[in-house]
C-alpha positions as CSV (number, residue, x, y, z in Angstrom):
1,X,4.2,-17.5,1.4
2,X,2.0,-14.8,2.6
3,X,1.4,-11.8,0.2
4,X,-1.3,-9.3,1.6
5,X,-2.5,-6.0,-0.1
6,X,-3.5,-3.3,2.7
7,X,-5.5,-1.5,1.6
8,X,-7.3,2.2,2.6
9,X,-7.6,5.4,2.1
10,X,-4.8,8.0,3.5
11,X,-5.5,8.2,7.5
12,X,-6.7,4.7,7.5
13,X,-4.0,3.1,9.9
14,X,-2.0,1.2,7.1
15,X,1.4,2.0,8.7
16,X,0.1,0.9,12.1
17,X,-1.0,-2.2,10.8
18,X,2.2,-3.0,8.6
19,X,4.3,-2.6,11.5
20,X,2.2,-5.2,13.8
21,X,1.6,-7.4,10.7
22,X,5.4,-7.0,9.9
23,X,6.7,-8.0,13.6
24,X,3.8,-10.7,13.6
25,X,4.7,-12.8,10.2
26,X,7.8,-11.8,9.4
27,X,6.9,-10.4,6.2
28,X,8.8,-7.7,3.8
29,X,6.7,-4.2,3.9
30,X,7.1,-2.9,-0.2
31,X,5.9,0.6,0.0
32,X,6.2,2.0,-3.6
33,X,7.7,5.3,-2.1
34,X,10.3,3.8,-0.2
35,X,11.3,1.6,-3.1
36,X,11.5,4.6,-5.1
37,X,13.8,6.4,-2.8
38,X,15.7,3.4,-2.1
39,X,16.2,2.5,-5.8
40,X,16.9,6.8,-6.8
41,X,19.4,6.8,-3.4
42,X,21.5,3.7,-4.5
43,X,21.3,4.9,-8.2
44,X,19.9,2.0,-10.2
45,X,19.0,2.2,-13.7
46,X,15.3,2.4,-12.4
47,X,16.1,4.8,-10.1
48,X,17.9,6.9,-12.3
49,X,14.7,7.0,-14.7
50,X,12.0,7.2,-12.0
51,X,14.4,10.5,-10.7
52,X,14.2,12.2,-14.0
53,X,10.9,11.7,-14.6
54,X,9.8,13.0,-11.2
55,X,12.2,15.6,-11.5
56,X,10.2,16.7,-14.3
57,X,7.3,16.6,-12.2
58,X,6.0,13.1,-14.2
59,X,4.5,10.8,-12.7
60,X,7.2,7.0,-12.6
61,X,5.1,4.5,-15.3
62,X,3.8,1.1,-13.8
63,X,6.6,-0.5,-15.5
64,X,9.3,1.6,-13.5
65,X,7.8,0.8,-10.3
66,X,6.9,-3.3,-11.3
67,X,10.7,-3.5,-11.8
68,X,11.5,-1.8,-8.5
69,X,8.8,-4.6,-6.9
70,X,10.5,-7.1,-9.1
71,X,13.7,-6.4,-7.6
72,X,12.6,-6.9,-4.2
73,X,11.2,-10.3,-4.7
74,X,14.2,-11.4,-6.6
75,X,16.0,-9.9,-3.2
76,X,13.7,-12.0,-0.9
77,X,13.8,-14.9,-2.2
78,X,13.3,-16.7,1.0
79,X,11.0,-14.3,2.5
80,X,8.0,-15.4,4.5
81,X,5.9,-13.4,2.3
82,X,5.5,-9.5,1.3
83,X,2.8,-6.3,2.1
84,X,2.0,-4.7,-0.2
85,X,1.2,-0.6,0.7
86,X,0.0,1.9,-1.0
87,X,0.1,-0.1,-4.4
88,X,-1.6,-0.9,-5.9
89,X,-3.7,1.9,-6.5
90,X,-5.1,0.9,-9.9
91,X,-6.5,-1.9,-11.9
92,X,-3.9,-1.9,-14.0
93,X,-1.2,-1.7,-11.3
94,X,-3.3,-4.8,-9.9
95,X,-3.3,-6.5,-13.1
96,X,0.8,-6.1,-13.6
97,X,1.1,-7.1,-10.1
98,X,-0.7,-10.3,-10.6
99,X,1.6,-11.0,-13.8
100,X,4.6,-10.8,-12.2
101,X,3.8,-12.7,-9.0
102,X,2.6,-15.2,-11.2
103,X,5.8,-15.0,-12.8
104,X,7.7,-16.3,-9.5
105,X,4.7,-19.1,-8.5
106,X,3.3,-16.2,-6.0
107,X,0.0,-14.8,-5.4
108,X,-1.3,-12.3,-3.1
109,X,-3.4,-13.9,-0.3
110,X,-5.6,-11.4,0.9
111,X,-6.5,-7.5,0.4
112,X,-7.8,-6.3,3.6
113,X,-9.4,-2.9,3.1
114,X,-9.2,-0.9,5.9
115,X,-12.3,1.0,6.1
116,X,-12.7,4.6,7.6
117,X,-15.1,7.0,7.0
118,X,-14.4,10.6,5.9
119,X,-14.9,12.7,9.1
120,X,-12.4,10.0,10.7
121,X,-9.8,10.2,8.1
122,X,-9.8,14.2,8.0
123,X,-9.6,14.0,11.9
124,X,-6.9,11.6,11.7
125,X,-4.9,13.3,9.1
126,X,-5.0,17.5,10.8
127,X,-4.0,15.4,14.1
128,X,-0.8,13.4,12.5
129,X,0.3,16.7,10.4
130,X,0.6,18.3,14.2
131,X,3.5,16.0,14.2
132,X,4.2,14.6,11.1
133,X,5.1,18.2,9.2
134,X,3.4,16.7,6.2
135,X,1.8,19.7,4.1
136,X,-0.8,17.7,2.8
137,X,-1.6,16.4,6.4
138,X,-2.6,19.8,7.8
139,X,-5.1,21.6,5.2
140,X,-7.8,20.3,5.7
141,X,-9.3,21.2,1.6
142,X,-6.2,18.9,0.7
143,X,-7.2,16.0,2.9
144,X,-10.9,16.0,1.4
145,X,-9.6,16.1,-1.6
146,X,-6.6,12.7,-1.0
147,X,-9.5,10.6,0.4
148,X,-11.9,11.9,-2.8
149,X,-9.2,11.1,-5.3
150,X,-8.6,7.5,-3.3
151,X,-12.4,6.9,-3.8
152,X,-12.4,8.0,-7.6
153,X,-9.2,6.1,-8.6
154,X,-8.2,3.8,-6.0
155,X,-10.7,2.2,-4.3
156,X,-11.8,0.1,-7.8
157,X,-9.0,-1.8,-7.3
158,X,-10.9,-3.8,-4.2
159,X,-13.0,-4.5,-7.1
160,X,-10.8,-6.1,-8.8
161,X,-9.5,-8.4,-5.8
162,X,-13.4,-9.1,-4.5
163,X,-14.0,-10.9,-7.7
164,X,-11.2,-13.2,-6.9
165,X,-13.0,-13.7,-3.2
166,X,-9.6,-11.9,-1.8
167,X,-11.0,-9.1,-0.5
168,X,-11.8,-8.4,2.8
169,X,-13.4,-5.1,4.0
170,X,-12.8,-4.0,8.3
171,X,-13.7,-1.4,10.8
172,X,-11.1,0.7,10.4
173,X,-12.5,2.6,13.5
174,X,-11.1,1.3,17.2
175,X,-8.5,0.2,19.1
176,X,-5.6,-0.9,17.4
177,X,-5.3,-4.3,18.9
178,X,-8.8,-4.4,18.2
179,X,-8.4,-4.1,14.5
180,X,-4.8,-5.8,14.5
181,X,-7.1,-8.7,16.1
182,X,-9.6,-8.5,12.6
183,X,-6.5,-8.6,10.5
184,X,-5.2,-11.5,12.0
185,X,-8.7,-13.7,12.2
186,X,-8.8,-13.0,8.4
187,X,-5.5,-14.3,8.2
188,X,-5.3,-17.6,9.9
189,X,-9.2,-18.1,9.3
């Protein structure tokens, strides 16, 4: 089963890549939004808590969000694998992550880090927010300050996946197929 983190900050082409990686191996995109509006739409116990919590303007625990990702395994049983986006975004959330995959004989494969630099990213991000009608993707202040916070508190967590030689820094800079090309050498090297 292939299980791949993506990794980078906002801006960096993770959704682009999903989607081509997604097509390519079949596998199950978990985006830790998503699963929380899935699981608050269809009214789960999970999504139940997750929606009062955020509703108080708390941030859902790593246990809430572990049992949504728990969920979708047990779902997926015969999936080909799963990518991972947008968590996880700590060390802990790594470390659960690794528990429970361990849990169901999984284990993620690879964390490719897509790597952009900062002038890119804000670039990126004013350009999508034309379109997008994401708040946070058209003030510029608040994209400097997304990509400083993913430094600070996310960006550890490669860290974490380096020391277990899974890690795998790109260009995040280029052609699409370009970088979709990268992603898929690491893959099948």
């Amino acid at each position: 089963m292939l299980n791949l983190v993506l990794f980078g900050p906002p801006g960096a082409g993770k959704g682009t890549q999903s989607a081509k990686l997604i097509e390519k191996y079949g596998l199950i995109h978990l985006s830790t939004g998503d699963l929380l509006r899935a699981e608050i739409t269809a009214g789960t116990d999970l999504g139940q808590e997750a929606k009062k919590l955020m509703d108080q303007g708390i941030l859902v625990p790593d246990s809430v969000v572990i049992g949504m990702i728990e969920n979708k395994l047990n779902e997926n049983k015969g999936a080909a694998g799963f990518i991972f986006d947008g968590f996880p975004r700590t060390v802990a959330q790594a470390e659960a992550l690794n528990t429970l995959l361990e849990g169901h004989q999984l284990s993620i494969k690879h964390m490719i880090s897509l790597e952009v630099n900062q002038e890119e990213l804000t670039q990126r991000l004013l350009e999508r927010g034309k379109t997008s009608g994401r708040p946070d993707d058209q003030n510029e202040e608040l994209i400097r300050k997304r990509v400083q916070e993913y430094g600070e508190k996310t960006a550890p967590v490669a860290g974490y996946y380096d020391s277990q030689g899974k890690f795998q820094g790109i260009n995040g800079i280029g052609e699409i197929e370009e970088i979709f090309g990268q992603i898929v050498r690491i893959i099948e090297g």
